[in-house]
Structures are given as structure tokens and as C-alpha cells.
DOLOLUM-106123 format. One record per residue (C-alpha): x, y negated, z negated; residue number from 1; residue in three letters. Coordinates in nm, 3 decimals, always signed. Layout:
        xx        yy        zz     k     r
         X         Y         Z   NUM   ALA
...
END
This chain:
        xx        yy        zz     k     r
    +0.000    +0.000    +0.000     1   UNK
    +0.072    -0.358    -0.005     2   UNK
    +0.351    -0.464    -0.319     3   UNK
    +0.220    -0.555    -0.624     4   UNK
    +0.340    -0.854    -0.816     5   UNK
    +0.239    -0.947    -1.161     6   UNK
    +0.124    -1.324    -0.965     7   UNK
    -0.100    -1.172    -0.744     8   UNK
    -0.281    -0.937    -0.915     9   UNK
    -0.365    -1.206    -1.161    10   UNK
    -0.510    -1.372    -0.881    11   UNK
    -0.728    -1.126    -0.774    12   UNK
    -0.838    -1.089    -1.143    13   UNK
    -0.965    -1.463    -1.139    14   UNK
    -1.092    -1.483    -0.779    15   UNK
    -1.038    -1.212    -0.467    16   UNK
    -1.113    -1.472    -0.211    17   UNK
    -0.810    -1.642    -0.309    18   UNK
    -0.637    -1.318    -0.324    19   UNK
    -0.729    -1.229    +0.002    20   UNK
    -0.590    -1.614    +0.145    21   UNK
    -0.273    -1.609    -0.031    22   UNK
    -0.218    -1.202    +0.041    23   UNK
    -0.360    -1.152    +0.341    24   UNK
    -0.453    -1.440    +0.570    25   UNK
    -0.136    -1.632    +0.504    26   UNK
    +0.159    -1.593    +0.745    27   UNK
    +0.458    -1.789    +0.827    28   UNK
    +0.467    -1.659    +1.158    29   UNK
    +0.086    -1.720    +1.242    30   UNK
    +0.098    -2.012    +1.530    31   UNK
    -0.195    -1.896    +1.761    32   UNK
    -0.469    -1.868    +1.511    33   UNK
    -0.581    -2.217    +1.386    34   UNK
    -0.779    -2.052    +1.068    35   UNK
    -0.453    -1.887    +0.963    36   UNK
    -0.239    -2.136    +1.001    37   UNK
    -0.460    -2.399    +0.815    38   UNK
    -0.484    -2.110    +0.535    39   UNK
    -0.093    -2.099    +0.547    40   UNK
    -0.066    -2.460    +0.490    41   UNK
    -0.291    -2.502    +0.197    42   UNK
    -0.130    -2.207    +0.026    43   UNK
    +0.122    -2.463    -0.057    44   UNK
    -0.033    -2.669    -0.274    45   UNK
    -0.017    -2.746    -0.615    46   UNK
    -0.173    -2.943    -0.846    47   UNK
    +0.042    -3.201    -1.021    48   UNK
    +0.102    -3.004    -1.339    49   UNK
    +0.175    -2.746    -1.115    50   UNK
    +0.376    -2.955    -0.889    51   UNK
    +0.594    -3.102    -1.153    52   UNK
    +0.665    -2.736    -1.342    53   UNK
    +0.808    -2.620    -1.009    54   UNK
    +1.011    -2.920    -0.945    55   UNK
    +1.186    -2.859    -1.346    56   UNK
    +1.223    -2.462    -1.234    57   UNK
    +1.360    -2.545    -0.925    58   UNK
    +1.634    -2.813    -1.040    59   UNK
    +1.705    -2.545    -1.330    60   UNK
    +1.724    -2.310    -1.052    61   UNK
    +1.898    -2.395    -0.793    62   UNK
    +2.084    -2.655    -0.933    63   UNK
    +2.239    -2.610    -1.264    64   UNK
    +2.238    -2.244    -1.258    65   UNK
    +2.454    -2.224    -0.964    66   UNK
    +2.684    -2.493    -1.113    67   UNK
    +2.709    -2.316    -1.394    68   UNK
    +2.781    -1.976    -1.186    69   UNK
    +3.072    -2.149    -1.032    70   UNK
    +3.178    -2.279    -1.373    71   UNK
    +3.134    -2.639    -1.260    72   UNK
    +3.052    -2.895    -1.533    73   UNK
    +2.700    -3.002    -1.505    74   UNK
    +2.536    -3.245    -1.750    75   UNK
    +2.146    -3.326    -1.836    76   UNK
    +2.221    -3.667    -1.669    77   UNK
    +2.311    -3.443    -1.343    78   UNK
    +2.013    -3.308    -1.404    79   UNK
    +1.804    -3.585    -1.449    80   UNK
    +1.950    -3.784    -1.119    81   UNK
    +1.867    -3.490    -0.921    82   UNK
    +1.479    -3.457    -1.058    83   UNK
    +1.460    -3.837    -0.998    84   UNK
    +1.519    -3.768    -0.623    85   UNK
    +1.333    -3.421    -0.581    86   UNK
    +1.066    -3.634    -0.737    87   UNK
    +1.054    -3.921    -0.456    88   UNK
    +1.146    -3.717    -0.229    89   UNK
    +0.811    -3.490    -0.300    90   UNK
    +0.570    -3.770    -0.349    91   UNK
    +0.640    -3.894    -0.062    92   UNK
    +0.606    -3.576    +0.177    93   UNK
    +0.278    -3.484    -0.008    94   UNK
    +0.139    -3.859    +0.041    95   UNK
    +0.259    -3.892    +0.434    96   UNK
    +0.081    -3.489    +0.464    97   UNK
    +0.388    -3.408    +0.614    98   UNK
    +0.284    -3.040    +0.499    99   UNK
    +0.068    -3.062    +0.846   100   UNK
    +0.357    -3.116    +1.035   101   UNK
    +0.404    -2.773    +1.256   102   UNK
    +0.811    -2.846    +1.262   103   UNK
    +0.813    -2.907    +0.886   104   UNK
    +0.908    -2.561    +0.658   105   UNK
    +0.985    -2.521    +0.331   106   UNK
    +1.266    -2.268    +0.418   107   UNK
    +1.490    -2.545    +0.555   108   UNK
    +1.315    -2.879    +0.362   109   UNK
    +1.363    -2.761    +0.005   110   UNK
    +1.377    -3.070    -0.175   111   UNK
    +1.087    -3.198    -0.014   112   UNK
    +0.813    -2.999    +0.071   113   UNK
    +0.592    -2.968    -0.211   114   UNK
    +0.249    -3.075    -0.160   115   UNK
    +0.026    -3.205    -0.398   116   UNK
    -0.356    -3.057    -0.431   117   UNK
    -0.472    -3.382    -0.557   118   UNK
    -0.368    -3.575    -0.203   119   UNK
    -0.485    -3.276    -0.023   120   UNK
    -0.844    -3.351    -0.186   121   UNK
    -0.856    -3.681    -0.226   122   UNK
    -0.835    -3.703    -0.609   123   UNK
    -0.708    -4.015    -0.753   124   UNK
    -0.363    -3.985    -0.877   125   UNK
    -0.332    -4.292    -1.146   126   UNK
    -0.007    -4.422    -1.238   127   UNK
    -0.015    -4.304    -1.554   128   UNK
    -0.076    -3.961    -1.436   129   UNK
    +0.273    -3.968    -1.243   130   UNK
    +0.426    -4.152    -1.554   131   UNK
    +0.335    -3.818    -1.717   132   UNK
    +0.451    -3.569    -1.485   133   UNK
    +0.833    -3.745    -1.495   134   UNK
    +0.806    -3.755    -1.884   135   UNK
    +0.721    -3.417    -1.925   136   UNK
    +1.023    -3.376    -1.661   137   UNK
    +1.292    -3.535    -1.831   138   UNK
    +1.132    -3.409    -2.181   139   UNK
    +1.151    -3.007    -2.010   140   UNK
    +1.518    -3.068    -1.883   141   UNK
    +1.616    -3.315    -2.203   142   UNK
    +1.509    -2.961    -2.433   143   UNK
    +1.688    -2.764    -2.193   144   UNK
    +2.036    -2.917    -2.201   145   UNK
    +1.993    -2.999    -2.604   146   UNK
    +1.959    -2.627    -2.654   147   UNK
    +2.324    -2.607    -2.698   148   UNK
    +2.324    -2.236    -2.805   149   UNK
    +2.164    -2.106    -2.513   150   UNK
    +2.369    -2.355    -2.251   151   UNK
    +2.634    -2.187    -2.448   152   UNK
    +2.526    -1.834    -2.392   153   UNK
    +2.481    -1.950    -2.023   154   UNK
    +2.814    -2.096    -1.932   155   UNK
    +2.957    -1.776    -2.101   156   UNK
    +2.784    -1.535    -1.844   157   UNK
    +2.991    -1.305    -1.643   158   UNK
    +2.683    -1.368    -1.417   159   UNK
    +2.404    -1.532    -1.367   160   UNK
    +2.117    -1.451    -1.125   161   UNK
    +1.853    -1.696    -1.065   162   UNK
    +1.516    -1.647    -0.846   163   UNK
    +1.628    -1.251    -0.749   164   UNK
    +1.382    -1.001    -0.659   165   UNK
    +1.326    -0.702    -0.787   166   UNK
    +1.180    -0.448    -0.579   167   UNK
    +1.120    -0.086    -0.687   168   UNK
    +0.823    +0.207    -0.740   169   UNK
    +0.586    +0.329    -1.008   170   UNK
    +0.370    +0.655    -0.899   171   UNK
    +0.394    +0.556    -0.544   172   UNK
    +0.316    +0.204    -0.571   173   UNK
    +0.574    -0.064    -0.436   174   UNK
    +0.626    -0.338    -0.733   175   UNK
    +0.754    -0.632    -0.689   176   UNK
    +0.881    -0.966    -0.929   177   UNK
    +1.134    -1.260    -0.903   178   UNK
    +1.246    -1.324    -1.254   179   UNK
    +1.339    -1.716    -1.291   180   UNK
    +1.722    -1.574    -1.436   181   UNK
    +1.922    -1.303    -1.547   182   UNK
    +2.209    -1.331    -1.768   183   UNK
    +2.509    -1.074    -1.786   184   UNK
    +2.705    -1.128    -2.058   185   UNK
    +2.971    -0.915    -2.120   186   UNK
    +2.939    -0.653    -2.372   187   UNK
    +2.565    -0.720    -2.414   188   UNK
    +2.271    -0.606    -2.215   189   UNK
    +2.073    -0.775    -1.923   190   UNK
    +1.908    -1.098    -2.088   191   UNK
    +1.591    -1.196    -1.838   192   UNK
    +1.423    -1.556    -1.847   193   UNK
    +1.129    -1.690    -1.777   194   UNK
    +1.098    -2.058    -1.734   195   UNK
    +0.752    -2.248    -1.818   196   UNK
    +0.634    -2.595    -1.832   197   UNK
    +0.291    -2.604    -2.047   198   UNK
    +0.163    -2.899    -2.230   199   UNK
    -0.075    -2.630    -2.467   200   UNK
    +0.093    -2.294    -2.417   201   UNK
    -0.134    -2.117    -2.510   202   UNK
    -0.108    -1.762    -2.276   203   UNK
    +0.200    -1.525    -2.318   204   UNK
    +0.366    -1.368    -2.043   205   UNK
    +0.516    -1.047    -2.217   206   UNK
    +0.410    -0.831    -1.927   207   UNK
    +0.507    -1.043    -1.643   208   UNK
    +0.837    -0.984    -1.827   209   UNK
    +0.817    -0.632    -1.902   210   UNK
    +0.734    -0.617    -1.518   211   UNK
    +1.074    -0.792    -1.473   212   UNK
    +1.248    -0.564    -1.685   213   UNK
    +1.118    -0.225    -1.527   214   UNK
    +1.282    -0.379    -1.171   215   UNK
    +1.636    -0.460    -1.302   216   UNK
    +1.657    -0.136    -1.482   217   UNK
    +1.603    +0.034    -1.124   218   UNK
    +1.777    -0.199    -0.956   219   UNK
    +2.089    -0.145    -1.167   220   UNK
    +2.035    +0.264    -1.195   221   UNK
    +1.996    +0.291    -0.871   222   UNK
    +2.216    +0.032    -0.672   223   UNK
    +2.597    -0.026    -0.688   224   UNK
    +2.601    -0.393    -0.817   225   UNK
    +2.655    -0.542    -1.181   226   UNK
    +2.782    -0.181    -1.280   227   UNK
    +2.911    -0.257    -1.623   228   UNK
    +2.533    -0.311    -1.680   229   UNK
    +2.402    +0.040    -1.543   230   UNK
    +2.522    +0.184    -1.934   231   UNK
    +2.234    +0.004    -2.145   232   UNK
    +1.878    +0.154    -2.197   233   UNK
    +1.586    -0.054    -2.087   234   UNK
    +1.500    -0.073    -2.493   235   UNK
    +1.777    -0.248    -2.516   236   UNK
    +1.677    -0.535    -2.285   237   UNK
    +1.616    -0.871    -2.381   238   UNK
    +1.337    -1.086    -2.308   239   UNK
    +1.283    -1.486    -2.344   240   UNK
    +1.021    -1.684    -2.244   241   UNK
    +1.094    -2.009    -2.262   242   UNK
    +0.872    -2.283    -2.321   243   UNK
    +1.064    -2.585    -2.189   244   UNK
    +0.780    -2.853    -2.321   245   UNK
    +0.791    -2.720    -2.644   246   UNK
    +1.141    -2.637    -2.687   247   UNK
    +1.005    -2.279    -2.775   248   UNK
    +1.206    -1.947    -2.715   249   UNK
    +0.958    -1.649    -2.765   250   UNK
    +1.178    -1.315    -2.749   251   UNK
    +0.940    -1.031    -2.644   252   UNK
    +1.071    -0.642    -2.737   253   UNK
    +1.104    -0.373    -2.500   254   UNK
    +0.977    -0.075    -2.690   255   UNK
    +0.806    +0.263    -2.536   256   UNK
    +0.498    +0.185    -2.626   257   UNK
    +0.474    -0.147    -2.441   258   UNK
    +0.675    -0.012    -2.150   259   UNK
    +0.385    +0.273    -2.123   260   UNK
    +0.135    -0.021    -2.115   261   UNK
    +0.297    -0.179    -1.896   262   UNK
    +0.280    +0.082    -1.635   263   UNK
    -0.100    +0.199    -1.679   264   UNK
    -0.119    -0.244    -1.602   265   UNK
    +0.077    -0.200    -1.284   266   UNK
    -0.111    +0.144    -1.144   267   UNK
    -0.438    +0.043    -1.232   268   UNK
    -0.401    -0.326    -1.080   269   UNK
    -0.232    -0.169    -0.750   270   UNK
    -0.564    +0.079    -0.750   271   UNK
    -0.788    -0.197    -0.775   272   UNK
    -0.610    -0.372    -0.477   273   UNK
    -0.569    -0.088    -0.293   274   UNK
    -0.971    -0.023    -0.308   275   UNK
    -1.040    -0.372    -0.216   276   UNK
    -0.821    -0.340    +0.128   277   UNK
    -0.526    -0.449    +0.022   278   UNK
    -0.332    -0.195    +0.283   279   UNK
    -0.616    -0.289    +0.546   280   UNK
    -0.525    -0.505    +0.852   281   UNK
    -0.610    -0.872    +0.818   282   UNK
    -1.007    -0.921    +0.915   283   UNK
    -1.188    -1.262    +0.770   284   UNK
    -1.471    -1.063    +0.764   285   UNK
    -1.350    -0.871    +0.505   286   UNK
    -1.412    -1.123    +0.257   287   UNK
    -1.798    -1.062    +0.269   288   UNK
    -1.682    -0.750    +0.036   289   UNK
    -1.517    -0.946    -0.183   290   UNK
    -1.607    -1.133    -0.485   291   UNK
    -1.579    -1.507    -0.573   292   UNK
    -1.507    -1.684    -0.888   293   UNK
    -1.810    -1.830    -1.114   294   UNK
    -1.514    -2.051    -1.321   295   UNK
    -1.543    -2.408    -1.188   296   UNK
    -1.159    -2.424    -1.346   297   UNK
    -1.040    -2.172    -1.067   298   UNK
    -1.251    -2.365    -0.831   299   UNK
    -1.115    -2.708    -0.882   300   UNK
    -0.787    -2.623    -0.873   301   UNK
    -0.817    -2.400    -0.594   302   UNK
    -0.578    -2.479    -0.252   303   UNK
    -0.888    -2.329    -0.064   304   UNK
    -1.179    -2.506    -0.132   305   UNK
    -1.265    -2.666    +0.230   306   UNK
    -1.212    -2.314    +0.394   307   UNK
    -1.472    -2.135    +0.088   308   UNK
    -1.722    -2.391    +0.023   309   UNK
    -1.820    -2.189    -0.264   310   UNK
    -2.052    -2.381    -0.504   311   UNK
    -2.020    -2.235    -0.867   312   UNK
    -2.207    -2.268    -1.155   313   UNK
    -2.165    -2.641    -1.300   314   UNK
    -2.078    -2.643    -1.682   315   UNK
    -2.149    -2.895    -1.916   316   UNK
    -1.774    -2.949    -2.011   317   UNK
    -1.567    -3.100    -1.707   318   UNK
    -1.208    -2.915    -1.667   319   UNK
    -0.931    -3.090    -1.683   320   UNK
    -0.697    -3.085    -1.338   321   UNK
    -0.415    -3.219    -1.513   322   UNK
    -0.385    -2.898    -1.788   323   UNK
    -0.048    -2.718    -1.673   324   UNK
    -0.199    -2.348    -1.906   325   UNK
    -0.454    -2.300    -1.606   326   UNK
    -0.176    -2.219    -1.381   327   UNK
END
């Protein structure tokens, strides 16, 4: 069947329409089929609370990690310069729609092309509300760099691996997941991170990591690289999600139990997908079979809403668009 990911089977959980868009109707390569390719383009938005957690993960990312791979000094006022301008940079793209633009991809425009659900839509976008989004920036990288323990731990790496994926099999089912990093420090077993940017974390994402942790311990059985690893059980792992707003580190353990859990998640969630077509050829007819969500948060904050036209149920309480735990 189609891979599973811990991210899309969520999805389907909350609403299979938008599973189906982001699964099946989206394609990179799609250039001939107007529906498609309009469904391709709106997979790539995010809402601003969205926007600006992927903007702090992919500075972390792509920029300090890799400086700190190559042992390069790299300091939170680095940091900060570099957010400033994948900030601007972003704004400006989503405002101009430049998303639209055929020639433009995000493979080759990756400080830029990040488009914002709330131009998309028309929603008004206050100053205040883009105040916000840079505090909670410089507050997420500002906890990040003053966490001198774990920039310790990380400059002390033998290796680090940021944004990998993990690809391997559970009872037949292909499984994938892109841990934000992995630390190898020498002497001590695989260390994988999670980065998030909640105002109210409320969720936990324990199996998203656990997920994570039943790839690299394939990975490394099976393959030839980071062999000094290969020696350490998968109890032994260690887990971290870190909460950058809060400045909060929550270790997760890998026990049997949990592991066992874990994998009665994965073969149940690929069984579900696999009985709502997920290995089926793309048909937009298909979605008559699938179901649509009744929560008007999904719905708002949904890339798809002009192709769906779904009308849910209105609720007394009006969601808030800018809450970063919806996504």
C-alpha cells in the first residue's frame, strides 16, 4: 500500500477529504490537469502560526544544525538575522501569490516559498498579528540558544542529522517519518528531536516519536552507516520533544509496552487507509466514499476550502486561526 506517516494518518483521522488532497490528488509533476495542479498549490499553505513554526524549524534546521555539523561557530544573533530575512522574504512571496507562479518551486526557492492561508483567503492579517509571529520567533530561537546544556550536547555530536527520513516495514506495511534531528554522541545512544512551536501545548507527540524511533533502529540494523550506533537496543533510545515557546524538554521512554502500542497504532491506521483506497489510482470521484469533517476548526484552517465547499455545523464558540496546538 501507500507509506504511512504518523502526519497523514492524523489527517485522515480529522478529515479524509483532506487526506485524499494532500495524499492523493497532489503531485509535483501534475501540469496537464488544472484541478490537480490547483490542489498541489494550496497544499502549501499554512496558516500564520503554522507559517511562523516552520520558518523557526527550518532556520534550526537547515541553518544552525549544519553549522554546527561542520563545527562552525554560530550564535542566536546568526540566528536571528537569518529569521529576519526568511521572514521578509516569505511575506512577501505569500502577499505577491507568487505560490501561483508555474516556474516558482519550493525545491529550488527555499527561503521563500511559504504561503500564507490567511492571504490565500482573504483574512485580515493585522499588524499586531505579524508583531506576534516574529516575537514568538525570536522568543523560540532566544530559548533555543539559552539552553546552553543542550547547545552543548549538540556541538559535542559526532553527528548530527537533521530532516532525514526514515523508511522501513511493520507486517507488510511501508512506514515512513522525518524526525526534525538526530544526535550521535559518542558513547551514548541515538538521541531523536522533535521541534515544536505552540503557544498552549497542550497535545503530546510520544508516538510520532516512538514512530521515529522504530525507523532509526532499522535503519541502523539494517544499513551500513553510523555503525558505532548499530550496538544499542531501541529501549535504550532517547526521546525529546521540545517545546521551543515554552522552553520545555519532555523526554518520552522507549519501553516494550509502548513500543507494542505503537505498532497496533501504525497497522491499524495503515488498514484503515488501505480500506479507504489508499493503494487505489487517483479518481476525484473517489471522494464521494469518503467522509468530511463536522469541526469548523479543521474547516477554517483547511488549505482546501474553495475546492470542498463543505458547510459544517456552526458552533457557538468562534475558533481561533491564530492557535499554533490545532496544527
Amino acid at each position: 500500500m501507500k507509506t504511512f506517516s504518523f502526519s497523514g494518518y492524523r489527517t485522515f483521522q480529522k478529515c479524509q477529504w483532506q487526506w485524499y488532497f494532500t495524499s492523493k490528488a497532489k503531485s509535483g509533476n501534475v501540469k496537464n490537469d488544472p484541478l490537480r495542479r490547483e490542489i498541489t498549490v494550496l497544499s502549501h499553505l499554512r496558516t500564520l502560526a503554522a507559517w511562523r513554526g516552520q520558518l523557526v524549524d527550518d532556520v534550526i534546521s537547515f541553518e544552525v544544525i549544519q553549522a554546527f555539523n561542520r563545527k562552525q561557530q554560530f550564535s542566536l544573533d546568526d540566528a536571528l538575522a537569518i529569521a529576519h530575512r526568511y521572514f521578509e522574504k516569505r511575506l512577501n512571496f505569500s502577499l505577491n501569490r507568487k505560490h501561483w507562479d508555474i516556474d516558482n518551486k519550493k525545491s529550488y526557492l527555499k527561503e521563500e516559498f511559504s504561503p500564507l492561508l490567511e492571504h490565500e483567503y482573504r483574512i485580515p492579517l493585522s499588524e499586531e498579528h505579524l508583531e506576534t509571529a516574529w516575537l514568538e520567533i525570536e522568543i523560540a530561537l532566544t530559548n533555543f540558544f539559552q539552553n546552553e546544556p543542550f547547545i552543548d550536547l549538540l556541538r559535542a555530536a559526532e553527528y548530527l542529522d537533521e530532516q532525514k527520513t526514515l523508511n522501513f516495514k511493520i507486517e507488510g506495511f511501508s512506514v515512513i517519518g522525518t524526525p526534525d534531528l538526530i544526535v550521535y554522541s559518542k558513547g551514548q545512544p541515538p538521541l531523536i528531536v522533535d521541534w515544536k512551536v505552540h503557544a498552549e501545548p497542550v497535545k503530546r507527540y510520544n508516538q510520532q516519536l516512538l514512530i521515529y524511533a522504530l525507523g532509526l533502529h532499522f535503519v541502523l540494523t539494517q544499513g551500513n552507516q553510523r555503525s558505532n550506533w548499530k550496538k544499542f537496543s531501541l529501549n535504550d533510545y532517547q526521546l525529546i520533544e521540545y517545546q521551543l515557546l515554552k522552553n520545555d524538554l519532555r523526554y518520552y521512554p522507549v519501553t516494550e509496552e509502548y513500543l507494542d502500542q505503537i505498532k497496533e497504532f501504525i497497522i491499524e491506521g495503515a488498514y484503515n487507509l488501505q480500506l479507504a483506497g489508499a493503494d487505489d489510482s487517483y479518481n476525484f470521484d473517489a471522494l464521494k466514499d469518503l467522509e468530511q469533517s463536522d469541526d469548523p476548526e479543521n474547516c477554517l484552517t483547511c488549505s482546501f476550502r474553495k475546492i470542498c465547499n463543505h458547510e459544517y455545523k456552526p458552533i457557538e464558540r468562534q475558533p481561533n486561526l491564530f492557535d499554533s496546538e490545532h496544527f
